[in-house]
Structure formats: C-alpha cells, structure tokens
C-alpha positions in Angstrom: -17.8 11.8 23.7 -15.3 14.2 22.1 -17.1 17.1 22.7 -15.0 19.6 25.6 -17.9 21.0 28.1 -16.5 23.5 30.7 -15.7 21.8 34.2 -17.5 21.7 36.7 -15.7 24.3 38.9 -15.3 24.1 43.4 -15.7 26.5 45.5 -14.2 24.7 48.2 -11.9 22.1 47.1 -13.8 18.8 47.4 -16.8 19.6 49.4 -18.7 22.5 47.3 -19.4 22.9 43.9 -21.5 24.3 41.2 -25.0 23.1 42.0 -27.8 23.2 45.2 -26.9 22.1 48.4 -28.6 21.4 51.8 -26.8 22.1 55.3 -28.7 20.2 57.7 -27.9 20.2 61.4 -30.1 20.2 64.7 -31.5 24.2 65.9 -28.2 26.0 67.7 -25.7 23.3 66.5 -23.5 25.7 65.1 -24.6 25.9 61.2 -24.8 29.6 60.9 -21.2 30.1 61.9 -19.9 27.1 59.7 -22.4 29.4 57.0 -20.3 32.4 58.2 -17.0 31.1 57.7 -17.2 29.8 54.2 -18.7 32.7 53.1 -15.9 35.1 54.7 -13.5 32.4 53.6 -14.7 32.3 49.6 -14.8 36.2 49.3 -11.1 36.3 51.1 -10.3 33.6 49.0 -8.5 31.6 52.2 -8.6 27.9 53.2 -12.0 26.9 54.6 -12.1 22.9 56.5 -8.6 22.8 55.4 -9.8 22.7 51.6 -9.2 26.0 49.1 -11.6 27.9 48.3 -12.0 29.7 44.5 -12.5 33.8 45.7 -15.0 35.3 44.1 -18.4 37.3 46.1 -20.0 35.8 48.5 -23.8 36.4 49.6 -25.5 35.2 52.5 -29.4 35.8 53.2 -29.3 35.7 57.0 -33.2 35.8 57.2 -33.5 35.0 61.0 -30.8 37.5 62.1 -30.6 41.2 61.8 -27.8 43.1 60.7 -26.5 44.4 64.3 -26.5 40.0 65.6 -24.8 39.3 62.1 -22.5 42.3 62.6 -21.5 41.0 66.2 -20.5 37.6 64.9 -18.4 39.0 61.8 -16.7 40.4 64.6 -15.8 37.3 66.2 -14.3 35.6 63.3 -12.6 38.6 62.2 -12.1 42.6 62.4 -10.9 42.6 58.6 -13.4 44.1 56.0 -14.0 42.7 52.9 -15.6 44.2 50.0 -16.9 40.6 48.3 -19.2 39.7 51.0 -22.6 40.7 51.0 -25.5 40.2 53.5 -29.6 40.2 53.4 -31.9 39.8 56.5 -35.0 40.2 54.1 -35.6 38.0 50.9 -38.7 37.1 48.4 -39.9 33.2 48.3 -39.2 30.7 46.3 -41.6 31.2 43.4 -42.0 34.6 44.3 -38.9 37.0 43.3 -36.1 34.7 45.1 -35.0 34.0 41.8 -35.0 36.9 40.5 -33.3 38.8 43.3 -30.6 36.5 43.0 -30.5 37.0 39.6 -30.2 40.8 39.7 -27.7 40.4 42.5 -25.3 38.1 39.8 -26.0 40.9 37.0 -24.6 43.5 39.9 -22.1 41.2 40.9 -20.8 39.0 38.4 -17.6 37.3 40.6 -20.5 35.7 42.5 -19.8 32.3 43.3 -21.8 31.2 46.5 -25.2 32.2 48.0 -26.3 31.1 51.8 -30.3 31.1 52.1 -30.5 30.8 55.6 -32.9 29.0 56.4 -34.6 27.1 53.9 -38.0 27.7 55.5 -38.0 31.2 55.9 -38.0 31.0 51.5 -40.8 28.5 51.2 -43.7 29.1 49.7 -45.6 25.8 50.3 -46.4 24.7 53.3 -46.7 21.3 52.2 -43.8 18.7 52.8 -44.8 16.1 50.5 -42.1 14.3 48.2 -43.4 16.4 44.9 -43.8 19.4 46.6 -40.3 19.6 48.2 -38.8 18.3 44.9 -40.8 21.0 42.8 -39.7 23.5 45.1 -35.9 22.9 45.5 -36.0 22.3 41.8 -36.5 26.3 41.1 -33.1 26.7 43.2 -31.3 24.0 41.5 -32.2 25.1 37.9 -31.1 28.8 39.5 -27.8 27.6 40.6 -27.2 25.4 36.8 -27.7 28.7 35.0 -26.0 31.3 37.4 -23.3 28.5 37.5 -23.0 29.2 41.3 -23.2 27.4 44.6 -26.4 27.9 46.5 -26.2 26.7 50.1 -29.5 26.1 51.9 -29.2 25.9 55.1 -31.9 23.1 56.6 -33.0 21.9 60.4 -32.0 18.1 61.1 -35.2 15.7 63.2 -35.1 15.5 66.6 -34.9 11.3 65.9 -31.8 9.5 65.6 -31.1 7.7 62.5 -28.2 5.3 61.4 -27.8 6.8 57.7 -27.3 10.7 59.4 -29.4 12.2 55.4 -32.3 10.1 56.8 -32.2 13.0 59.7 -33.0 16.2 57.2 -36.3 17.6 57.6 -39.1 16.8 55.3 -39.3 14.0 52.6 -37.1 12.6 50.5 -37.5 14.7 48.0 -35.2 17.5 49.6 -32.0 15.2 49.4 -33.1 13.5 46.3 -33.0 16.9 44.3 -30.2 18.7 45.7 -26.4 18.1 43.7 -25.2 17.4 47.6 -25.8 17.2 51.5 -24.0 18.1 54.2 -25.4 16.8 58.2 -23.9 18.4 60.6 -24.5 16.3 63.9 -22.8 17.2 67.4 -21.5 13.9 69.4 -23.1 15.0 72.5 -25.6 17.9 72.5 -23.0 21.1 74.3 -19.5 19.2 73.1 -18.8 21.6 70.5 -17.3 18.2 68.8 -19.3 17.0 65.4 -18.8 15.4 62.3 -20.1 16.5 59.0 -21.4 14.1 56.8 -20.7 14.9 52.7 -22.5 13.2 49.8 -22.9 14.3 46.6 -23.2 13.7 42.7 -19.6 15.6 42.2 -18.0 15.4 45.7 -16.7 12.2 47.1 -18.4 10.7 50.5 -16.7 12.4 53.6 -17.1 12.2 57.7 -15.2 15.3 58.7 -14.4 15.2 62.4 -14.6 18.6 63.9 -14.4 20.6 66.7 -16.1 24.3 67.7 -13.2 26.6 68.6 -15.4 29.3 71.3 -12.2 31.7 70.7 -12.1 31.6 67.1 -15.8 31.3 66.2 -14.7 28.4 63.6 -15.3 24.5 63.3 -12.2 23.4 63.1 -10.9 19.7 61.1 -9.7 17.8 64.1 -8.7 14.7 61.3 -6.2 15.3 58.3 -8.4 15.0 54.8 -6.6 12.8 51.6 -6.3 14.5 48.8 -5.0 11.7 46.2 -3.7 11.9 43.3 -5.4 11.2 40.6 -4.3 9.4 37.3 -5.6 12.7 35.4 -3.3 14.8 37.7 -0.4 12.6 36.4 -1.7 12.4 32.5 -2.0 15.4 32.6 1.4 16.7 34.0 3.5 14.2 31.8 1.7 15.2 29.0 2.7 18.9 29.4 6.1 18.2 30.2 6.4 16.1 26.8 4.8 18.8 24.9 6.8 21.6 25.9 10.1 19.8 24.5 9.1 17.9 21.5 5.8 21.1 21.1 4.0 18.6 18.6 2.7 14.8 18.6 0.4 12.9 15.7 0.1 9.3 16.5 -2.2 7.3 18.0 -3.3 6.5 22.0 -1.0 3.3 22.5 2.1 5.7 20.8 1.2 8.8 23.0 1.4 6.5 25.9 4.6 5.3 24.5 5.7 8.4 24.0 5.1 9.6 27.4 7.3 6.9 29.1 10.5 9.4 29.0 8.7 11.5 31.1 6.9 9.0 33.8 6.8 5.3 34.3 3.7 5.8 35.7 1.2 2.9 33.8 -1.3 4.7 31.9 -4.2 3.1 29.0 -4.8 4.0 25.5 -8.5 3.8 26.3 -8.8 6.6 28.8 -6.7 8.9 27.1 -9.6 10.4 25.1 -11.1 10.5 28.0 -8.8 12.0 29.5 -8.2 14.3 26.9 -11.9 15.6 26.7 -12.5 15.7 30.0 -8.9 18.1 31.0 -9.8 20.4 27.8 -10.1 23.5 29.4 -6.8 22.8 31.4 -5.2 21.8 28.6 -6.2 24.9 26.8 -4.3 26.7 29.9 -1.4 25.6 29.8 -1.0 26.1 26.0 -2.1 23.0 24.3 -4.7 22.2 21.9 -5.5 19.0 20.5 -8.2 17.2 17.7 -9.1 14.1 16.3 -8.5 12.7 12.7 -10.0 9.7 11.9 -7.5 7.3 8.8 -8.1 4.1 7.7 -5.6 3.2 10.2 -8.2 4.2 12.9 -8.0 7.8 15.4 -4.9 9.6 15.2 -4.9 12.1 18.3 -2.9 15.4 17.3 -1.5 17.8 20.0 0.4 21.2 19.7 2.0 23.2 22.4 2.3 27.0 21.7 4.2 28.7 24.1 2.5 31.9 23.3 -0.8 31.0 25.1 0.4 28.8 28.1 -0.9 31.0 30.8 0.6 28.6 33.4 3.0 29.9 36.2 5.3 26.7 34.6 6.1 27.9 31.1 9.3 29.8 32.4 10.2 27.1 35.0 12.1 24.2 35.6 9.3 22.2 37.3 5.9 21.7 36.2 3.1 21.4 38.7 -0.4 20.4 37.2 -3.6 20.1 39.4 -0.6 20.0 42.6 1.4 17.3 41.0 5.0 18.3 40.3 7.6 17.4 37.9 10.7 18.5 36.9 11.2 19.1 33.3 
C-alpha cells in the first residue's frame, strides 16, 4: 500500500492508455481515418478528439491498404512530414512473429508509444471465434502491450445486428471485449451521415459517448459536444501540497496535521485517510516537482515526512509565481 509503482501513462488524455484496445465500428464507417488521425496526432504530439496526446512514435500496420491508398489519405489530413510515424502493409500473425516484429520495432524505436493493427483479422491465426480462443489470442497482444508499456489499437468490424449496449455489437465472443484494457464502438446514426458517436469503456478510462461528426474537407471526426475534464481532489492535493512545500521546504507530522497544515494554502476539505493514498499514488509527480516523502512509524502511530529540494523540481513552476499541477493553478 505504500509502495510507489510508475503511473499508468495516456496517450490521449482520457481515452487511450497503456494497455490493448479494440476499435470496433461497421466496414467503411470511417475507422481507418479516426486510426489515421491519432496516429499523425501522437507522433506530432497535437490534440486529438479535443484530448492531448503524449508525442512519442507512432506505428500503424495498414494491412488492407497499400502504401500508394495510405499515401493518398496522409495527404488529405495533412501535407506535413513527420519523422515519428511509421507504416506496414505486411505483418506476421499473432503467435507467429507479430510479437516479435513489434518488439524489434520498440528496440529500433524506443519513443514508441502506440501501434494500430489494422485489422484484427488480417493477424489472426485461429480461425475459431470461440470465447477461449479469442481470449487466448488477444491475450498475446495484451501481455505485448504490459511489457512494451505501449498502446496497441486493434482495429475490429462491428455485427450487422443492432444492439442496445453498442460492445454487444463487436465481432466474435465475449472474450474479445472481456480481455482487452478498453473498447471503443464507433457507430454512425444513419448509415452515409458522417454523424456518429463513439462509445468508451475501459478498466483506466472513464465511460464516454462522444458525439462526432466526419469533416469530408478535413478527413477528421470531429467532437461536435464539449468533453469535462474535472478536477480531481488529487489535482488539488497535489497542488496545495507543492505550494506549502516550497515555502516552509520541510513537514514531519502526521495526516490530520498535514491537512491542517495545508489550510493556508486551500480551504478546499481534504481527509487524513486518503492522504497516503494520495501520496503513493502521485509519487512519480511528486518526485517531479522536487519532493520526496517516507513513512516512520512511533508509538504515536505514522508520522508522514516530506522535503522539498529545489534543486530537483523539474517543474516549469519553481521560478514562478503560480503553480499549476495536473492543470490546476495556484498562486503562491
């Protein structure tokens, strides 16, 4: 519980992280060019959906296109070359050098942050679409993506029957959607609208329906609703808690006198216990911006001990007036 694991880290903000993930949508809905776009958006490292993206190299396995159809719609998004996006019109299967291809490509590459395989069934090896044979087989590509620590989009064809929960729609069993990390269903309102609405789960994204709408002069789905973003109670934790450490640099006490403490910087209610989780689960943050912090156990009970060293706060905030953590800002 007071261990410090490395976060889980987004490739686009809220929809995309670390892990497998399925793109489902009907044949011609338009899932190649939302495939396109977050691929040229990640390796430009611009706003995809309306969400950031984390830049890094981007590859996408186009296995039903060739290069000159693939070149022709890069053209239509953009004329602007960039040197982190790679493409592949030829792959192994799954089970039979996929993984290892990708593999070799990380070694090459090691900014990689997504891969696109589309589409799922041009990398199958088993023609059977049985529960354990999907699960087995998406599995490969899941433990892949864990130890990469990448994002690997599969791109998947939707059934032709309608269904009420839209992830009842993906191809196949289950199976598919029970061992993927997430799923996004792209379904069109009308067939030939060019208006959808992609549906999100995941086990590390929250539950979305994105309205959108296919722009024919930009080659993009574009958000046609505004997204939340909240702020969380971490955001704010974690913001008054630098702001208090940069003037006072030190604090030994325990939870209930940290959240004391941190009344001169925020009224905002916080509770002694989710501070350690807190705490734990902001480490690597908190090791950004300059602070380190342990626990001492006394007869007393925990005593929680922070230190701010200026020296190592690799923050844009350390020579400024106002702090902004995780896009919370306050002044100092």
């Amino acid at each position: 519980m007071t261990t410090v694991y490395k976060p889980i880290e987004f490739v686009i903000d809220g929809l995309l992280a670390q892990g497998l993930y399925i793109l489902a949508g009907a044949p011609k809905v338009g899932k190649s060019w939302l495939a396109l776009d977050m691929c040229l958006s990640i390796a430009k490292g611009e706003s995809v959906l309306g969400q950031k993206t984390l830049q890094g190299t981007a590859l996408y396995l186009c296995l039903e296109d060739s290069y000159v159809r693939i070149q022709n719609r890069l053209y239509e998004i953009t004329d602007v070359p960039t040197e982190n996006l790679y493409f592949s019109v030829m792959s192994e299967s799954i089970g039979n050098g996929l993984e290892e291809q990708i593999e070799s490509f990380k070694i090459e590459h090691c900014g990689l942050k997504i891969v696109f395989i589309d589409t799922l069934q041009m990398v199958r090896s088993d023609t059977d679409s049985s529960y354990g044979s999907d699960y087995k087989e998406l599995s490969v590509l899941k433990a892949l993506a864990d130890k990469l620590e990448i994002a690997i989009i599969v791109v998947h064809h939707t059934r032709k029957c309608k269904d009420i929960d839209p992830f009842n729609m993906i191809s196949g069993s289950t199976g598919i959607s029970g061992c993927v990390d997430g799923s996004l269903v792209l379904i069109e309102n009308k067939r030939g609208s060019r208006n959808a609405k992609l549906f999100c789960v995941g086990r590390d994204i929250e539950n979305a329906e994105i309205n959108l709408h296919f722009d024919s002069d930009l080659k993009k789905w574009i958000v046609t609703d505004e997204l939340s973003t909240s702020k969380t109670k971490d955001n704010i934790f974690l913001a008054a808690l630098y702001v208090y450490l940069k003037k006072h640099i030190s604090f030994t006490g325990t939870a209930s006198e940290l959240i004391s403490e941190l009344k001169e910087v925020t009224q905002e209610q916080f509770y002694p216990n989710r501070v350690t989780r807190d705490l734990v689960q902001n480490g690597y943050t908190l090791r950004k911006y300059g602070i380190d912090f342990q626990y001492k156990r006394t007869r007393n009970g925990r005593l929680i001990i922070l230190h701010y060293d200026r020296e190592r706060d690799s923050s844009d905030s350390k020579n400024t007036s106002e702090v902004t953590v995780n896009r919370l800002t306050l002044k100092v």
